[in-house]
C-alpha positions in Angstrom: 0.0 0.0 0.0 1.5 3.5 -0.9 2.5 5.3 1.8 1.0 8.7 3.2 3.4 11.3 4.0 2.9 13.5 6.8 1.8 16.3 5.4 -0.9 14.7 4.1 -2.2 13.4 7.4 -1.8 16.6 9.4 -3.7 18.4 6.3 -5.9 15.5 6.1 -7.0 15.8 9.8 -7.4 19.9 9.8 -9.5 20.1 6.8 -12.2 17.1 8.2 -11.8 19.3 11.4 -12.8 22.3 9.2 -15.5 21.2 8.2 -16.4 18.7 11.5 -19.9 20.4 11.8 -22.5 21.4 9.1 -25.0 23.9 10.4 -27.9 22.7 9.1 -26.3 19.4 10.9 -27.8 20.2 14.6 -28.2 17.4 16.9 -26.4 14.7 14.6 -23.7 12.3 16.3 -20.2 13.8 15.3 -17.7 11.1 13.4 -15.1 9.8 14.9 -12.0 11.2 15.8 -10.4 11.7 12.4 -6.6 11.9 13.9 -7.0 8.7 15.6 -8.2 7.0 12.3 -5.5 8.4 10.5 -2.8 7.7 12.9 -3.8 3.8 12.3 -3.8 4.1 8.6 -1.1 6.3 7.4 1.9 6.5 7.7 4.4 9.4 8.8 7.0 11.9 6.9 7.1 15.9 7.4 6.4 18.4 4.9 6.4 21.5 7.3 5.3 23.9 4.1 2.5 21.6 3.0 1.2 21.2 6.4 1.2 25.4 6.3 -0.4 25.8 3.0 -3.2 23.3 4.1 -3.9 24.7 7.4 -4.2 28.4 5.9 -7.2 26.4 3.5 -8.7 25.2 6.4 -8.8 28.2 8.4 -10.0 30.6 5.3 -12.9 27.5 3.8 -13.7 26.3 7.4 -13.9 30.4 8.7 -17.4 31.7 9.7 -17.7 34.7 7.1 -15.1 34.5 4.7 -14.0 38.4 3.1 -12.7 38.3 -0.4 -13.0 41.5 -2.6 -11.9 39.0 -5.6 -15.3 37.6 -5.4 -17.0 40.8 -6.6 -19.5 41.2 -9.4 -17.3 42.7 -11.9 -18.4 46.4 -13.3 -21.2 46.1 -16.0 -19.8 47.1 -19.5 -23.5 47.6 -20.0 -24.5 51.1 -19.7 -27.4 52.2 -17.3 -28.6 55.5 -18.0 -32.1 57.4 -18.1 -32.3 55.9 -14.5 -35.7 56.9 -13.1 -36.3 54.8 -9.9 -39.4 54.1 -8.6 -38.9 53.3 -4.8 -39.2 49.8 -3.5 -40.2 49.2 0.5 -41.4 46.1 2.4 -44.5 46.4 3.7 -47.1 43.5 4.7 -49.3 44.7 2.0 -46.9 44.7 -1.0 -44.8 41.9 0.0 -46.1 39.2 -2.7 -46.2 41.9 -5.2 -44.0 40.9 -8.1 -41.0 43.0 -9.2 -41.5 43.2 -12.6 -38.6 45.0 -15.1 -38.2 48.7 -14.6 -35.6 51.1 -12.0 -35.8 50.8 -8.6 -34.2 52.2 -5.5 -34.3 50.9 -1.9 -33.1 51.5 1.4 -30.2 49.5 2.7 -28.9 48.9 6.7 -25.2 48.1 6.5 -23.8 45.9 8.8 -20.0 46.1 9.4 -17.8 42.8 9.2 -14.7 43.0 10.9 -13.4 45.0 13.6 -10.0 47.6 13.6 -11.2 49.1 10.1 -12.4 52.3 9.1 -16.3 53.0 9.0 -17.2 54.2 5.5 -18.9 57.7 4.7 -20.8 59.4 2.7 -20.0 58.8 -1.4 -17.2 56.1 -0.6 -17.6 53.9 -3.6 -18.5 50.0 -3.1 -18.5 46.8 -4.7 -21.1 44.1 -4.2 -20.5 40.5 -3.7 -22.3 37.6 -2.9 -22.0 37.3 0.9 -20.0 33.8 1.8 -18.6 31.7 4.8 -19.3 28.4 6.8 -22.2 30.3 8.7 -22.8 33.0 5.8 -26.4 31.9 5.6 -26.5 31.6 9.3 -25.5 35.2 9.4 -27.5 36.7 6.4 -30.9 35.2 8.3 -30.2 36.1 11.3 -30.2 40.0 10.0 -32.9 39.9 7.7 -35.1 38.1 10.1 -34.1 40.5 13.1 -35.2 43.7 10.7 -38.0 42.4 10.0 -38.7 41.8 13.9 -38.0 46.0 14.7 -34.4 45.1 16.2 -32.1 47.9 16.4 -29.4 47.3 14.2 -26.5 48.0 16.6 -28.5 44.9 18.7 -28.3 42.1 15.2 -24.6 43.1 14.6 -23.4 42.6 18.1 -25.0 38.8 17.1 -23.4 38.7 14.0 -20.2 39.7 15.6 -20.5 36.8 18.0 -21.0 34.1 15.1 -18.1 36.1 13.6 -15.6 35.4 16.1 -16.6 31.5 16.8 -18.1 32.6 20.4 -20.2 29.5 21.6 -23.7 30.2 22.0 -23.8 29.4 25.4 -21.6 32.0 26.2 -24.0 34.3 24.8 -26.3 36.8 27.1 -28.9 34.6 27.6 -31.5 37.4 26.1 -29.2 37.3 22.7 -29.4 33.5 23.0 -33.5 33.1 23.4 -33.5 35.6 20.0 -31.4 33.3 18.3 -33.6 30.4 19.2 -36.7 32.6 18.4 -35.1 33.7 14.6 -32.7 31.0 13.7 -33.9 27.7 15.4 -32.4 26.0 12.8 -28.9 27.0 13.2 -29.1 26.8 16.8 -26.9 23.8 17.4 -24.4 24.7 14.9 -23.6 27.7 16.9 -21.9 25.5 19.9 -19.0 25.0 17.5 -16.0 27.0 18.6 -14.2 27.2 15.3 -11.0 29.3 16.6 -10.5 26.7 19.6 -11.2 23.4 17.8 -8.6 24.6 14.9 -6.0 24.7 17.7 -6.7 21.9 19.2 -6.3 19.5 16.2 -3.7 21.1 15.1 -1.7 20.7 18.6 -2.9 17.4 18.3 -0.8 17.0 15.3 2.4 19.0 16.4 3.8 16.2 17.5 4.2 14.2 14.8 6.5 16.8 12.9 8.0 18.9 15.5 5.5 21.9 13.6 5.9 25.0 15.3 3.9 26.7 18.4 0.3 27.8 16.9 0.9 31.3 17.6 4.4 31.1 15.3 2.5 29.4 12.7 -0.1 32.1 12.5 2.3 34.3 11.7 3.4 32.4 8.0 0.0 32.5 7.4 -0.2 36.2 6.2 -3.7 37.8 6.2 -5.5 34.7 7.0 -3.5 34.4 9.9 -3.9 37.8 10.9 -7.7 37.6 10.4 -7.5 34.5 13.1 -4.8 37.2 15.5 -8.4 39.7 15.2 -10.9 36.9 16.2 -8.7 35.7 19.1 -8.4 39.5 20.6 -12.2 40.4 20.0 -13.6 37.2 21.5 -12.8 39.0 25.1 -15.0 41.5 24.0 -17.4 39.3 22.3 -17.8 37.1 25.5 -18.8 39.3 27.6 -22.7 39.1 29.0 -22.9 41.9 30.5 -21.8 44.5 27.5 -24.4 46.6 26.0 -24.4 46.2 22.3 -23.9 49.9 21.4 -20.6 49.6 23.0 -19.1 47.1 21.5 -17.7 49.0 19.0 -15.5 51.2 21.0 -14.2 48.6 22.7 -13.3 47.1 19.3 -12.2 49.3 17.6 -8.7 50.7 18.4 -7.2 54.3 17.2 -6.7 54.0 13.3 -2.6 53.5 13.1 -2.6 54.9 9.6 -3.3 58.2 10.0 -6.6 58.8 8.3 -9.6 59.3 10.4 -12.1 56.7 11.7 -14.7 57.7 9.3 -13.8 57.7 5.3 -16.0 60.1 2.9 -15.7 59.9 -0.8 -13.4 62.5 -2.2 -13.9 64.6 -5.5 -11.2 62.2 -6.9 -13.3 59.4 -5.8 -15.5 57.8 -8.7 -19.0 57.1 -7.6 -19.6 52.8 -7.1 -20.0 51.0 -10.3 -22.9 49.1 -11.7 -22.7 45.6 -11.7 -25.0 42.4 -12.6 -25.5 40.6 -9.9 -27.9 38.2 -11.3 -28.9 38.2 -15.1 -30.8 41.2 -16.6 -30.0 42.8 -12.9 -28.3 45.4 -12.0 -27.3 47.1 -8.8 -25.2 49.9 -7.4 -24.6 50.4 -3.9 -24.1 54.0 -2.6 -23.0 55.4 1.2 -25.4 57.6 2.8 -24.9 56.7 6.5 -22.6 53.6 6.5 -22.5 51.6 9.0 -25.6 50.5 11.1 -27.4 53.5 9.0 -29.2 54.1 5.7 -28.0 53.6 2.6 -28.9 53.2 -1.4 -29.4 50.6 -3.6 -30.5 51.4 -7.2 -31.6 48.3 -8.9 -32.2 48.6 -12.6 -34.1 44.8 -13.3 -34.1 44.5 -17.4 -36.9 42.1 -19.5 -35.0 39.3 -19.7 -34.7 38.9 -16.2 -35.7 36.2 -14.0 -35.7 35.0 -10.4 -32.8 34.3 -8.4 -32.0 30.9 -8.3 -30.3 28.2 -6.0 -27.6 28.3 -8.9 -26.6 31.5 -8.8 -25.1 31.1 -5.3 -23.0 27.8 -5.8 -21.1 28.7 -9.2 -17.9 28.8 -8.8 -18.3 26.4 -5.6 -19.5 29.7 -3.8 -21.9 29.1 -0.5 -25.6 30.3 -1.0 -25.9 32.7 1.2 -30.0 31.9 2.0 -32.1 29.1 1.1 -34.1 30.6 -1.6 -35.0 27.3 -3.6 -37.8 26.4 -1.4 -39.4 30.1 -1.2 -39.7 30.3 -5.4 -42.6 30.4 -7.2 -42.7 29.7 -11.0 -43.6 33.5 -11.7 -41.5 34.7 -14.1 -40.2 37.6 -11.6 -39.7 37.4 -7.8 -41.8 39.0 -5.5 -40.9 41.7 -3.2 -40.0 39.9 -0.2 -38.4 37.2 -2.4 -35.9 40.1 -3.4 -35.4 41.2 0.4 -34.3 37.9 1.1 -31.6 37.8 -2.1 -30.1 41.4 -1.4 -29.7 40.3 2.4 -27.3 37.6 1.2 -24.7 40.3 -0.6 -21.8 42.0 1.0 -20.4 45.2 -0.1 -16.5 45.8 -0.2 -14.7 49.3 -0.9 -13.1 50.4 -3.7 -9.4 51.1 -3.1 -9.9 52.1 0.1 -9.4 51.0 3.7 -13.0 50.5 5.1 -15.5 48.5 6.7 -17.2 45.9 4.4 -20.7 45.8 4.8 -23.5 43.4 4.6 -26.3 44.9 3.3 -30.3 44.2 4.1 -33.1 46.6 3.3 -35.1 48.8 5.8 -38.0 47.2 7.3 -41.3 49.2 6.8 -44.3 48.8 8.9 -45.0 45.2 11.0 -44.1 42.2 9.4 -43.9 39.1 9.8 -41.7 36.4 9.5 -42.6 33.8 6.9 -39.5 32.0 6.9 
């Protein structure tokens, strides 16, 4: 039998402990220990660098909400002009009301991502994205749900944040955790999973069978992704604790900008304004800054004839993670209806363009008393 190097078991064990728990996977009976298995099969030879390169996969597939500005829509060579919105809000009333082809506008919440970063201001230009990450669609629901409840937004992001930085639910405030068992039920078990912890402790598992380095040594060759794990370790204190009010998270998070600009980033006269892109066919979009974070902001939607409803498809090409179940919500209308297209636009993310600031997921302003239908 060909032998298995060592590399290839270490890798081997942190990518199955990467993806140990599904979170649609509540309440199932966990496999095996993978290391043990392996130790009995395989056998043994370092390759420090391999071991590196597989861990940093791990880490970045395996991570709660993965950021990566390369998985923007790219700028529509299509131009949009005559654009004469009507506007678009989510009202019991209007919610099964299709969208049919035509301009709209709507009003966006923006939910920041990642702490130590600038917030972005008014006429900073943006970039959407499909929103993605192990709990992605964990997140996204959890956001458009809560709007839809009345929950301040400063309240839903503190949650988010948690998620974020692998904080077990049960060392959530207990209020935060009855809301999460009220909105999400269904990712309720998935959230016990402390991704930062369990990562560590496979991989000191496997130290010893190459003489790999001290985890905190090894984060450092990782680069950004290791960086991005350096941030989730020094948050979690913050994150953890029961007893801090949400609106004051934030200043707790966020340290002094080291860079020298200041905390919030406007658009400059040099700055161009965001571009259109398609984020589904025969739609296009353009997010614009009003408030930034936790506030108001614009999203022109310019929805074409050939258009058609957002699909289960259009969130796994490229082997990218849907960010909400939206197969089973689908009609066969030939356009979606209103509170089908809440749902899409709360699984995108916005990143900057070119500049240093927050990116933002993005769900649109709850008007009137809804309810939830799913």
């Amino acid at each position: 039998m060909k032998r298995i190097s060592k590399a290839a078991l270490v890798s081997a064990v942190i990518l199955l402990a990467a993806f140990w728990t599904n979170p649609t996977d509540a309440g199932k009976k966990p496999p095996a220990d993978p290391l043990s298995r392996a130790l009995q099969e395989g056998g043994l030879k370092q390759l420090e660098d391999e071991v590196v390169r597989r861990l940093g996969e791990a880490i970045e597939v395996g991570a709660p909400l993965r950021l990566d500005q390369r998985t923007a829509f790219p700028p529509t060579t299509i131009p949009i002009d005559d654009f004469h919105p009507k506007k678009l809000e989510l009202t019991k009333e209007n919610a099964l009301e299709q969208v049919e082809p035509g301009d709209y506008t709507m009003t966006v919440i923006g939910f920041c991502t990642k702490w130590s970063l600038h917030y972005p201001g008014r006429g900073l230009p943006y970039k959407l994205a499909p929103l993605q990450g192990r709990h992605a669609q964990t997140i996204s629901t959890l956001l458009w749900r809560g709007t839809l409840k009345g929950l301040k937004p400063a309240h839903l992001n503190a949650m988010a944040w948690r998620i974020q930085g692998g904080v077990p639910l049960s060392r959530w405030p207990p209020k935060e955790q009855k809301l999460v068992h009220e909105l999400i039920p269904e990712f309720e078990g998935s959230l016990e999973r402390d991704f930062v912890q369990q990562t560590l402790d496979v991989y000191e598992k496997a130290r010893p069978l190459g003489k790999l380095p001290p985890f905190d040594a090894l984060l450092t060759r990782l680069g950004p992704i290791g960086e991005t794990v350096r941030d989730a370790q020094r948050a979690r204190r913050v994150l953890a604790n029961k007893t801090l009010a949400a609106e004051r998270m934030p200043d707790l998070l966020y340290g002094r900008p080291r860079d020298g600009l200041p905390r919030v980033l406007n658009g400059g006269p040099n700055d161009p304004p965001s571009a259109w892109s398609e984020i589904l066919p025969g739609v296009f979009a353009r997010l614009t800054i009003v408030q930034g974070n936790l506030g108001r902001n614009t999203l022109d939607v310019r929805v074409m004839p050939n258009a058609r409803k957002p699909s289960a498809a259009d969130h796994s090409r490229s082997g990218l993670i849907r960010p909400v179940a939206l197969t089973a919500e689908l009609s066969e209308d030939a356009y979606p209806t209103l509170e089908q297209w809440f749902i899409y636009v709360s699984g995108l993310i916005a990143y900057p363009h070119g500049r240093p600031a927050q990116a933002l997921i993005i769900v649109p302003e709850r008007m009137g008393n809804i309810g939830i239908r799913g």
